[in-house]
matplotlib code that plots the C-alpha trace (Angstrom):
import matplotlib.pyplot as plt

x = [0.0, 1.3, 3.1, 0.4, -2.7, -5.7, -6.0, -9.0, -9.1, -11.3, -12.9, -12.4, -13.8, -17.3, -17.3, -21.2, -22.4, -24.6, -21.6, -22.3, -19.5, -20.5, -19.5, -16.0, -15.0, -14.1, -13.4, -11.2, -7.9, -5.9, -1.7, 0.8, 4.1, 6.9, 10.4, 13.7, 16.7, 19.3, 22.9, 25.2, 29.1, 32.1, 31.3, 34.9, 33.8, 30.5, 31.8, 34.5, 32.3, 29.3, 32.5, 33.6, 30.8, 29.5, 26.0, 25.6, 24.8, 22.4, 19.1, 18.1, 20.5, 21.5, 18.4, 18.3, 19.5, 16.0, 15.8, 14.3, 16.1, 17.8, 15.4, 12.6, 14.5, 15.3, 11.4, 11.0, 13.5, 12.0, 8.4, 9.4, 11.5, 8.5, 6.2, 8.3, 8.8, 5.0, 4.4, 6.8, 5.6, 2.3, 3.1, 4.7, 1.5, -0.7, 1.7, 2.0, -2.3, -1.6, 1.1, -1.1, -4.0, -2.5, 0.9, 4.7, 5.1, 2.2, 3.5, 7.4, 7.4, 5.8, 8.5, 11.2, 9.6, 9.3, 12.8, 14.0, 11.6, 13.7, 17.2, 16.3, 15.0, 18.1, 20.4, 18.3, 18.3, 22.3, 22.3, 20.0, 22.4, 25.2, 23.5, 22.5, 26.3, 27.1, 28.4, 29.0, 29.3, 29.3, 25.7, 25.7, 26.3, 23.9, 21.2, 22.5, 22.4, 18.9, 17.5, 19.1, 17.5, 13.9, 15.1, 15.5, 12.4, 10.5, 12.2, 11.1, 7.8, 8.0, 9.6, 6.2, 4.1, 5.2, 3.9, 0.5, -1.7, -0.9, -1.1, -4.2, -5.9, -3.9, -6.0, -9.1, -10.9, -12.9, -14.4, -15.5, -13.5, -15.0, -11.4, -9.6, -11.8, -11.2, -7.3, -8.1, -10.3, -7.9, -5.2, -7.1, -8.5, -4.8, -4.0, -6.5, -5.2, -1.6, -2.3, -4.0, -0.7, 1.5, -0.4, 0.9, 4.4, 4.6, 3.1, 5.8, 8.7, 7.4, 8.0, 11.4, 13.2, 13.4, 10.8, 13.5, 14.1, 10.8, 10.2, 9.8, 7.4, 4.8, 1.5, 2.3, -0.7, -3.5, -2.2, -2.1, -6.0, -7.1, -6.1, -7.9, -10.8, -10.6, -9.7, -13.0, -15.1, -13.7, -14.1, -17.6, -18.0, -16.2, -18.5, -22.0, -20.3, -19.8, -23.2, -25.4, -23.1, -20.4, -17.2, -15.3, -16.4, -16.1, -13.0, -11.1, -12.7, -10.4, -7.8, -7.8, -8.4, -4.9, -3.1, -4.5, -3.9, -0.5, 0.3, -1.3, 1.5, 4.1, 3.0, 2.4, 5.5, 7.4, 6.4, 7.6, 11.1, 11.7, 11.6, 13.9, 16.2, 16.4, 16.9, 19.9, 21.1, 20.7, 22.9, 25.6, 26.1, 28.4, 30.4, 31.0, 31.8, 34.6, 35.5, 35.8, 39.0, 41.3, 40.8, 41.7, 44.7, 45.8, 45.4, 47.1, 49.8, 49.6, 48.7, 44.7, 44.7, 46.8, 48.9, 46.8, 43.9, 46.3, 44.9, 48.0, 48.4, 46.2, 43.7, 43.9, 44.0, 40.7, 39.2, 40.7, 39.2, 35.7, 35.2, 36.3, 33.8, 30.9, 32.0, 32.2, 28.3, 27.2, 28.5, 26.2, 23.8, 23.5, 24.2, 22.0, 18.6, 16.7, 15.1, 17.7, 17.9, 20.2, 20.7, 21.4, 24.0, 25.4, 25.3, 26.6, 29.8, 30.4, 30.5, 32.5, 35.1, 35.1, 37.3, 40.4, 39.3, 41.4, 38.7, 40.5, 37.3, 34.6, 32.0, 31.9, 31.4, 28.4, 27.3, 27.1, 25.2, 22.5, 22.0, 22.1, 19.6, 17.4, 17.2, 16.8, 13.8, 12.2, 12.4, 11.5, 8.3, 7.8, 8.2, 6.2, 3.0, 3.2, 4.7, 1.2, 3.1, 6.6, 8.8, 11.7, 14.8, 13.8, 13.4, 16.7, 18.5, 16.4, 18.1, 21.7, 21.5, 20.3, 22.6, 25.0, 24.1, 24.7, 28.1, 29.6, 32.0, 31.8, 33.1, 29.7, 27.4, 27.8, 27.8, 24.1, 22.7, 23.3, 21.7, 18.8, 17.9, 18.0, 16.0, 13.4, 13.2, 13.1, 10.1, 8.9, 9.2, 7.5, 4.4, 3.9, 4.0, 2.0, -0.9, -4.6, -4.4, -8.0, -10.6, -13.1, -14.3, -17.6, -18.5, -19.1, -18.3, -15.2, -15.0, -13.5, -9.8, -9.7, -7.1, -4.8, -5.0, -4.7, -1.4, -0.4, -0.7, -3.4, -5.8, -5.4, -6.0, -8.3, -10.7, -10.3, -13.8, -14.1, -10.4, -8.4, -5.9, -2.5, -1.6, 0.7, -0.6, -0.4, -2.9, -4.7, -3.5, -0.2, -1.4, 0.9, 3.5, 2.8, 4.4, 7.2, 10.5, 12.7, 9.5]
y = [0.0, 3.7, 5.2, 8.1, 8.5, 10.0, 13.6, 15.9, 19.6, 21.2, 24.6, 27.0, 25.9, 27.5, 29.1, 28.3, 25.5, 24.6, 23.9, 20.7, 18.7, 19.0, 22.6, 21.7, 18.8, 18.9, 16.5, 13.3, 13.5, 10.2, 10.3, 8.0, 8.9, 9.0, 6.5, 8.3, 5.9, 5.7, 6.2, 4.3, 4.4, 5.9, 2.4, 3.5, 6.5, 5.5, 3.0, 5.3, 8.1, 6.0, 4.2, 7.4, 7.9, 5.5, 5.9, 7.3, 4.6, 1.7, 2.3, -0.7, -3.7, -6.9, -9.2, -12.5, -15.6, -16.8, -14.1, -15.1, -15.4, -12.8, -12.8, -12.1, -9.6, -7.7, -7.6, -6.2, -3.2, -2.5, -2.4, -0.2, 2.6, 2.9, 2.9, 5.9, 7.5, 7.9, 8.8, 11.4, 12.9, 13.2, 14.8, 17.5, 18.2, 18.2, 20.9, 23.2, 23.1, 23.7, 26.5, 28.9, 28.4, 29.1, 31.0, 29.5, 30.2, 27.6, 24.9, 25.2, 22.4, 20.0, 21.5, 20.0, 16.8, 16.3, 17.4, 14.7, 12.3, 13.1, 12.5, 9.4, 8.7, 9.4, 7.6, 4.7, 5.2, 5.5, 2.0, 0.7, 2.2, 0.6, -2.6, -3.0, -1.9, -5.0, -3.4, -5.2, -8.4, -11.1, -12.6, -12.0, -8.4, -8.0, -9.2, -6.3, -3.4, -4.7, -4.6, -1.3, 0.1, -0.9, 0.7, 3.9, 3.9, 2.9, 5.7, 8.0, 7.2, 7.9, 11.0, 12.1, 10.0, 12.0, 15.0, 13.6, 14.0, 17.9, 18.6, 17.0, 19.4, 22.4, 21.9, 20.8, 19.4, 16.9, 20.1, 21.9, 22.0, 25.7, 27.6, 24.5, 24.2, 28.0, 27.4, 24.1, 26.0, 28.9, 26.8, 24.7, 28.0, 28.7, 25.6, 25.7, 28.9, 28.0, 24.5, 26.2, 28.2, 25.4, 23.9, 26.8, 26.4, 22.8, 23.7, 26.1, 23.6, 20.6, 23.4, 24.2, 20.9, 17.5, 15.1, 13.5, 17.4, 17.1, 13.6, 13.6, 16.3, 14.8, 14.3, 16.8, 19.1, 15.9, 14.4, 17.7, 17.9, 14.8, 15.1, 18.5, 16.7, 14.3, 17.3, 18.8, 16.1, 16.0, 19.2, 19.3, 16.2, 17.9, 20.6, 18.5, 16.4, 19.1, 20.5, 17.0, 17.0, 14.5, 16.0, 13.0, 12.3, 15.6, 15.3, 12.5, 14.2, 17.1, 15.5, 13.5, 17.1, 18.2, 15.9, 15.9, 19.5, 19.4, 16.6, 19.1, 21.0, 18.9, 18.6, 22.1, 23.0, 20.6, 21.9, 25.5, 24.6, 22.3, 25.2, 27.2, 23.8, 23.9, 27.6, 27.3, 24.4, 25.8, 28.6, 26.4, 23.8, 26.4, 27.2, 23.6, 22.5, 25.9, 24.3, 20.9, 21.8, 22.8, 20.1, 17.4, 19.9, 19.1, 15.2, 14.7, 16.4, 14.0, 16.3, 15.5, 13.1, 12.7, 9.6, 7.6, 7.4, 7.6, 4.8, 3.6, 5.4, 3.1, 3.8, 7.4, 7.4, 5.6, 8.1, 11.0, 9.5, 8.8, 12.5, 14.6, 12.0, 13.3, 17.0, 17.2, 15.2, 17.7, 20.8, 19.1, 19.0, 22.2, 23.9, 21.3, 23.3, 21.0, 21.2, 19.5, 18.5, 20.5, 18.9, 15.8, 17.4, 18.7, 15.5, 13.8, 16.8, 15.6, 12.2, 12.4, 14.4, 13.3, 10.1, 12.5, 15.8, 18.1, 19.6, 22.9, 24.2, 25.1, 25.1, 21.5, 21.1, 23.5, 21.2, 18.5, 20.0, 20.8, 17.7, 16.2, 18.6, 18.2, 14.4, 14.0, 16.8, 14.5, 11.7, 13.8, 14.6, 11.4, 9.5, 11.6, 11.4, 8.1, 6.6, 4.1, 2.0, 3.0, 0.4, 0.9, 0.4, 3.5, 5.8, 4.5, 5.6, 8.8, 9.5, 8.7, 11.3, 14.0, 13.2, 13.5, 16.5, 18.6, 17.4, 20.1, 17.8, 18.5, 14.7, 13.5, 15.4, 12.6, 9.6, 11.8, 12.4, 8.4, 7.2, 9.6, 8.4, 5.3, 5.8, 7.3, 4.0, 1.8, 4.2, 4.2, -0.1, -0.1, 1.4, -0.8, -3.6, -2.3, -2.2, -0.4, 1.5, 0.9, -1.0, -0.4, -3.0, -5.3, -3.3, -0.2, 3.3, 4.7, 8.8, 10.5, 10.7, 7.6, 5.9, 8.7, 9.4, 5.8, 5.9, 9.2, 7.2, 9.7, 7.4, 3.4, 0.9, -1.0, 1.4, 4.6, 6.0, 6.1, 4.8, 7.2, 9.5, 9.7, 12.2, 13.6, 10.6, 7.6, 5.1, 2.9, -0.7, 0.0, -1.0, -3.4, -1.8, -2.2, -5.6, -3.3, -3.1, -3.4, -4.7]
z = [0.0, -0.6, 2.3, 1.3, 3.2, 1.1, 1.3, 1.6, 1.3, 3.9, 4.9, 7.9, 11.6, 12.7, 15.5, 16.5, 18.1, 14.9, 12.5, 10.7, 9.6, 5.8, 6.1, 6.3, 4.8, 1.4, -1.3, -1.1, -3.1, -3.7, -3.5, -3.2, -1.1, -3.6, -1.7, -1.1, -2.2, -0.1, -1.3, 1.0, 1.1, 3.3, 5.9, 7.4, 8.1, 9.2, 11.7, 13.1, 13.7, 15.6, 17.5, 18.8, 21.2, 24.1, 25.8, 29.1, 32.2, 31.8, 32.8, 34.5, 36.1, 34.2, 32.8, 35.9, 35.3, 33.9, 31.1, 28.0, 25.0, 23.7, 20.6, 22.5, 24.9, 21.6, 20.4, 23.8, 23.6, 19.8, 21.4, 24.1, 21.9, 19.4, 22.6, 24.5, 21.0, 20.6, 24.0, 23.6, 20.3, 21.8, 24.9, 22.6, 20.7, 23.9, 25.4, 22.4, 22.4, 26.2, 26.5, 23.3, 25.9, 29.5, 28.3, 28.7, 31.9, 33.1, 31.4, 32.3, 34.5, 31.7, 28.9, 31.8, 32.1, 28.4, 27.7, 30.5, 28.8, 25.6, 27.4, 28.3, 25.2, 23.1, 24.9, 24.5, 20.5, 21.1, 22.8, 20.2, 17.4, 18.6, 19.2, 15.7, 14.8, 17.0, 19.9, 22.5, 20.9, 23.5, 24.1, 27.9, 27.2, 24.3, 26.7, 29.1, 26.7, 26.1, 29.3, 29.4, 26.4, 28.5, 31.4, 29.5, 27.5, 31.2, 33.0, 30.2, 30.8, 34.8, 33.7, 32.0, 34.7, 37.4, 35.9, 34.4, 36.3, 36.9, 33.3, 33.5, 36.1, 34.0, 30.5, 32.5, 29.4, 31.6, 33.3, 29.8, 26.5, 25.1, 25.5, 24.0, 20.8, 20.9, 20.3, 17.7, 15.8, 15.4, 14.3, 12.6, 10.3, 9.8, 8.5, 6.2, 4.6, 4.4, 2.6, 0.0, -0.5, 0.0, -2.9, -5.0, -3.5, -4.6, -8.0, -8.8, -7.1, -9.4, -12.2, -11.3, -9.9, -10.9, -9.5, -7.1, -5.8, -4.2, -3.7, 0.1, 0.2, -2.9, -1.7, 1.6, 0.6, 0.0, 3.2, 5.4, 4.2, 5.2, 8.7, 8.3, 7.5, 10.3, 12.5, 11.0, 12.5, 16.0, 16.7, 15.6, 17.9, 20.6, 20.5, 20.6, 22.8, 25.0, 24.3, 25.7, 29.0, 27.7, 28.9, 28.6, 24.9, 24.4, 25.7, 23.8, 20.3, 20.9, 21.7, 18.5, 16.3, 18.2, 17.3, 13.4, 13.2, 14.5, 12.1, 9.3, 10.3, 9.5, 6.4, 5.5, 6.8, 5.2, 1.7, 2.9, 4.3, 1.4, -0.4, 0.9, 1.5, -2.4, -3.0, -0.7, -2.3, -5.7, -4.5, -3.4, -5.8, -7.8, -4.9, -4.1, -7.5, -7.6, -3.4, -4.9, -7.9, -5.1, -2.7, -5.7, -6.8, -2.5, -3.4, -6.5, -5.0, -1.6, 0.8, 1.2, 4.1, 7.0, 7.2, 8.9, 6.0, 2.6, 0.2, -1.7, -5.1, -7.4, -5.0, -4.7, -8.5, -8.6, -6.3, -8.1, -11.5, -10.0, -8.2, -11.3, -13.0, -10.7, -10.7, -15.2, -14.7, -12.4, -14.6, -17.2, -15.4, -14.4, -17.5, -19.3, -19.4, -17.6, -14.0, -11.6, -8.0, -5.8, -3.0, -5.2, -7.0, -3.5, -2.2, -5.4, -5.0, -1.0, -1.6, -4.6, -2.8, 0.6, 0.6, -1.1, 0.6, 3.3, 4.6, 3.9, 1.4, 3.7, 1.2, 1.2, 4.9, 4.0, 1.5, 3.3, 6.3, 3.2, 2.2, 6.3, 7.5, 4.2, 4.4, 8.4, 8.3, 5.7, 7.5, 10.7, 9.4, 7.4, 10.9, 12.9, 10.3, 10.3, 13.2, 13.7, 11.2, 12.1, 13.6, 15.8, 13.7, 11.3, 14.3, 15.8, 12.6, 12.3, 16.1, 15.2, 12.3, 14.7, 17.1, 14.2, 13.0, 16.4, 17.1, 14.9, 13.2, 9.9, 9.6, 10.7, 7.9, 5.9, 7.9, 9.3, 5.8, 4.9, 8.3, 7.7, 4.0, 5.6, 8.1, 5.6, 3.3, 6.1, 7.5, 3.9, 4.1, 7.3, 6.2, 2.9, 5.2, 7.6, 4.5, 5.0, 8.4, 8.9, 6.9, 9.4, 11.7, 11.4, 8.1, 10.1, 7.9, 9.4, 10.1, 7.2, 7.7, 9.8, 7.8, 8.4, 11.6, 12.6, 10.4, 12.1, 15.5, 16.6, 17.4, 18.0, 15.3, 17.4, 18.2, 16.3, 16.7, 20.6, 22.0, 24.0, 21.4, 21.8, 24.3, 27.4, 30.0, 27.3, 26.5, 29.3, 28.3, 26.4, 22.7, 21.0, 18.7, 15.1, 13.2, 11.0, 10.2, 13.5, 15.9]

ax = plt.figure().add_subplot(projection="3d")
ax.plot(x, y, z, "-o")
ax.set_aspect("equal")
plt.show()
């Protein structure tokens, strides 16, 4: 099935009590997700640069003597990444509704918990990472970093429980929902407007870059409008929820338009930054080629690498060969007359170059942080829309590239942008295998946008229409992870 979930356009909120649904849902528009392909080389550098850096202390103690295999110990540490992962994502939607409503200040204490939520959080995806790059490698330890991967993810979550049940009294929504709507109807209203624009913005992109240019963001304005539509409906359940003294109904349909609005977001948003990603791009792909001549000049003449890294001279000469190769294919390109990708050709110059380079041109550095930030952002959004389906493995890569990417080491832009497009076709895999999000049970009609919000993770799989959303305080009963990629 496409990684795509249908997409609906849909009109502004009402503000009366009256509003129907049919006054905001607009029609249905069908679009597949278009795959990233991942290049993969520089392994050497790869492994050195993930080596470099050990995790923080283990979370829990050693597994017991009667611990079951380390199979199933592993299935247990996916499950619980994925599970604190989601948690997590929600909690951040439910405080951003939260903080427009009561002001920063009131929600300080939550931002902390979150952000040690987070901590906890990352260095279990830096366990995990090096796990799956077979560190350690004795069985008896493997079992160990696993149990301390769950002791992470579990003391993330008591991170967030401890401060549940205040952030539950602060948004109230049991006691009435009218000011909340208020807020989800605003937003939601604003939304609306800016994926109409970001239609145009993609219209004019498709015009001006090649298909692969935008691939990661095709089918961003369909998809941003069917959670739009689904966010349509809650809130006009919220509301005559809230009108036939149902604050708890009322309250769980709110929650649900949240977190389909802030997932509209992501998608409008994406569109927009992409833009400018590729206007940047554009502008550096000549300064990169002109960056590149000098740092092949430094390794014909042997000075490029430091002793430790010199390939022996048939090797170098290969290298040499293949980067001026890439760089004469990218002038063609470029002068060519035909719409391009930029951030390919960038990436195509850094990879080319990298294995001989000194690192004395700075432009390349700046390429490659181009290319790093534009392919973890698309798998950033791509995870968080669809993380119902998303499996552990794909998010685990998607942390090692951020983690990469703050370092400041120019050395790890490339190493990031590898692990990210990685982390976007494994994402990618994930959904296809995950198939139809929701076919609707026992032949009942599901809520327009249901597919997609089940997808997004906004509401469960096994009870979309009235099951408790995503949110700050989790879901009662844990729901199993989905069957992808890594779980």
């Amino acid at each position: 099935m496409p990684a795509a979930s249908t997409g609906m356009s849909s009109a502004a909120a009402a503000g009366d009590d009256e509003t129907s649904t049919a006054d905001l849902v607009l029609p249905l528009v069908a679009v597949g997700a278009a795959g990233a392909v991942a290049g993969y080389g520089y392994l050497r550098r790869v492994r050195r640069v993930r080596d470099r850096t050990t995790p923080g202390g283990v979370g829990s103690p050693p597994p017991p003597k009667s611990s079951p295999p380390l199979a199933a110990r592993d299935e247990q540490a996916c499950a619980a990444l994925v599970e604190a992962d989601n948690r997590i994502r929600a909690a951040r939607t439910e405080l951003g509704f939260a903080e427009t409503l009561f002001g920063a200040e009131s929600v300080t204490a939550f931002r902390r918990a979150v952000r040690e939520a987070e901590s906890e959080l990352a260095a279990a995806f830096r366990m995990r990472q090096r796990y799956d790059d077979g560190v350690p490698s004795e069985e008896a330890a493997r079992g160990h970093a696993l149990a301390g991967i769950v002791g992470r993810c579990e003391e993330a979550g008591r991170r967030l429980d401890a401060v549940a049940d205040a952030f539950g009294r602060l948004r109230g929504l049991e006691r009435g929902v009218s000011e909340a709507l208020g807020v989800a109807e605003g937003r939601f209203r604003e939304l609306t407007g800016r994926a109409g624009a970001s239609e145009v913005v993609l219209a004019g992109l498709h015009d001006r870059y090649a298909p692969t240019a935008i691939a990661s963001v095709t089918g961003n304005v369909e998809q941003a409008k069917d959670r739009l539509v689904f966010a349509t409906v809650r809130l006009n359940q919220a509301r005559q929820a809230a009108d036939t003294g149902q604050p708890e109904r009322a309250a769980r349909h709110l929650r649900a338009a949240e977190g389909a609005v802030d997932q509209a977001a992501v998608f409008v948003e994406g569109v927009e930054r992409m833009a400018a990603e590729l206007r940047a791009a554009e502008q550096t792909v000549p300064a990169a080629l002109t960056g590149a001549e000098p740092e092949l000049t430094s390794a014909r003449e042997g000075g490029a690498l430091d002793s430790a890294d010199d390939p022996p001279p048939g090797e170098l000469h290969s290298r040499l060969a293949h980067a001026d190769a890439v760089l004469d294919s990218v002038r063609q390109e470029l002068t060519g007359g035909q719409p391009y990708d930029p951030v390919g050709l960038l990436r195509r110059i850094v990879r080319a170059t990298a294995p001989v380079a000194s690192g004395r041109s700075g432009v390349l550095p700046a390429a490659a942080l181009i290319a790093a930030r534009t392919a973890t952002a698309a798998a950033a959004d791509f995870v968080a829309t669809h993380r119902g389906a998303v499996g552990a493995t794909a998010r685990t890569r998607l942390a090692e590239a951020r983690r990469l990417l703050v370092t400041g080491d120019p050395a790890d832009r490339p190493p990031a942008d590898i692990l990210a497009l990685e982390a976007r076709e494994l994402a990618e895999l994930d959904v296809r295998a995950h198939g139809n999000p929701y076919a609707g049970a026992g032949g009942m009609t599901a809520t327009a946008g249901t597919g997609g919000a089940v997808l997004g993770g906004i509401v469960p799989a096994e009870d979309p229409e009235d099951g408790t959303p995503a949110g700050f305080a989790g879901r009662a009963g844990h729901p199993h992870p989905p069957a992808a990629t890594g779980v």
